[in-house]
Residue, then its C-alpha position, 0 to 999 in steps of 0.5 A: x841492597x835490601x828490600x822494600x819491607x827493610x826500607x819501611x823499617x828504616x823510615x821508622x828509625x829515628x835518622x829515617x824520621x829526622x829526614x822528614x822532620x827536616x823537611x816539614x821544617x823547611x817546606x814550612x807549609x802553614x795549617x792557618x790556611x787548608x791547601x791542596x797538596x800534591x804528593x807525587x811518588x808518595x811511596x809510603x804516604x808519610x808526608x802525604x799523612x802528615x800533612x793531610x791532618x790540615x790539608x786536602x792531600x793527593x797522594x800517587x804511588x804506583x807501586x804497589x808492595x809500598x802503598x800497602x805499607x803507607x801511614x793512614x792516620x789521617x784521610x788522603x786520597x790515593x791514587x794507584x797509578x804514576x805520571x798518566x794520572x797527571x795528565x788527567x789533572x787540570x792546570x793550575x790545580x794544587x797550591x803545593x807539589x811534592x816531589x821527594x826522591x822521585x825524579x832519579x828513578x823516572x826515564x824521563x825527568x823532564x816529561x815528569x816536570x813538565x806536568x808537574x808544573x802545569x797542575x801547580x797555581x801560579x805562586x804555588x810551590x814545588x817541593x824536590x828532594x833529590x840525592x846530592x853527589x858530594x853528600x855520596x861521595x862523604x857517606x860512602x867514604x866515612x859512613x860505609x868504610x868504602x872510599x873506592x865507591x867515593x872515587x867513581x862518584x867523584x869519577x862521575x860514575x854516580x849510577x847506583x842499583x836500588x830496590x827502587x832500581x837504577x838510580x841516576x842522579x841529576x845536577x841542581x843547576x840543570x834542574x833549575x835553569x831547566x825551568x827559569x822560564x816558568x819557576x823561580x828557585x827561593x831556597x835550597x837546603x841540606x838534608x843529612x849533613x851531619x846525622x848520617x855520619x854516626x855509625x853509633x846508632x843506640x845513641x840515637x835513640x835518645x831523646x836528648x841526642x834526637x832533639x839536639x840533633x835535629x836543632x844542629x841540622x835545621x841550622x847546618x842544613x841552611x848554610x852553603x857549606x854543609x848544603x854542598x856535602x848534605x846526603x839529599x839537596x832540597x829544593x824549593x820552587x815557586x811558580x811566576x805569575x803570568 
């Protein structure tokens, strides 16, 4: 399973730093303009850091062991606590809400959505990235050699233990039907549909390979076909007007 430290480590590796290249790709979030940023379960703070270099950033990670671990290149304001802190916030407060693998360890998705949804202006954007079933079922079966553990997922046992505890994942569809009457969806991308499946990982730390494949990602990652088996699924939400 490995522990929190292991994780750090692996976020530091080039198909730990591709994932969130892919990502500030596609959230596509302009430094014209300074915004308000919400980063909610920001773990380590990378994109809380990220971002911060242009943009006024609010990162919330309750878990200790992972914020002493956080980026701190650039000045965010963190805040040590989870969803009680949301409920202090005003509405219509951020202009951009993070939400990266968060919402499979929470005990209740919708309590979290809801205010994550309340702080948001209207016409600001909801950023999720969430674990996809079809792209487990590829990993396990061609990445770690274990196709008895890509059947119970296709079985519809897709519960998995973590470090960061039970992990349940949840379909795009009722994520997004659950909140049509307040969010409008505007895209949703792959995320590792290719660069996972490599067990050849000293290739990966060439510059040629990493460039290469992070062009061939950025493009796969926006077609349906390889949107239905990418390892993550991310969504992006836009808040109507009233």
């Amino acid at each position: 399973m490995g522990t929190i430290k292991d994780y750090r480590n692996m976020v530091e590796q080039p198909w730990g730093r591709m994932f969130y290249d892919l990502i500030y790709r596609q959230l596509d979030i302009s430094n014209d303009k300074r915004v308000k940023i919400l980063d909610f379960g920001a773990g380590f703070c990378i994109t809380s850091n990220h971002y911060a270099k242009y943009h006024d950033v609010t990162a919330v990670e309750p878990n200790e062991e992972m914020y002493s671990l956080r980026v701190k290149d650039n000045d965010y304001t963190l805040v040590s606590q989870g969803i009680e802190y949301l409920q202090t916030i005003p509405e219509n407060t951020y202009d951009y809400v993070i939400c990266h693998n968060v919402l499979e360890y929470v005990e209740s998705v919708d309590e979290v959505l809801n205010e994550l949804v309340r702080v948001l202006k209207p016409g600001g954007r909801l950023s999720i990235v969430k674990h996809n079933e079809l792209g487990k079922v590829l990993a396990y079966a061609v990445l770690n050699d274990k196709p008895q553990a890509a059947l119970e997922v296709l079985n519809g046992n897709s519960d998995e233990g973590t470090v960061f505890g039970n992990r349940n994942l949840y379909n795009n569809d009722n994520l997004v039907n659950s909140l049509a009457d307040i969010m409008k969806l505007v895209d949703v991308y792959g995320i590792r549909s290719l660069f996972g499946l490599s067990s050849n990982n000293e290739i990966k730390f060439t510059d040629e390979w990493y460039q290469s494949m992070l062009e061939l990602e950025t493009k796969a990652d926006a077609m349906d076909e390889f949107k239905k088996i990418a390892f993550y699924n991310h969504l992006i939400l836009e808040k109507k007007y009233n």
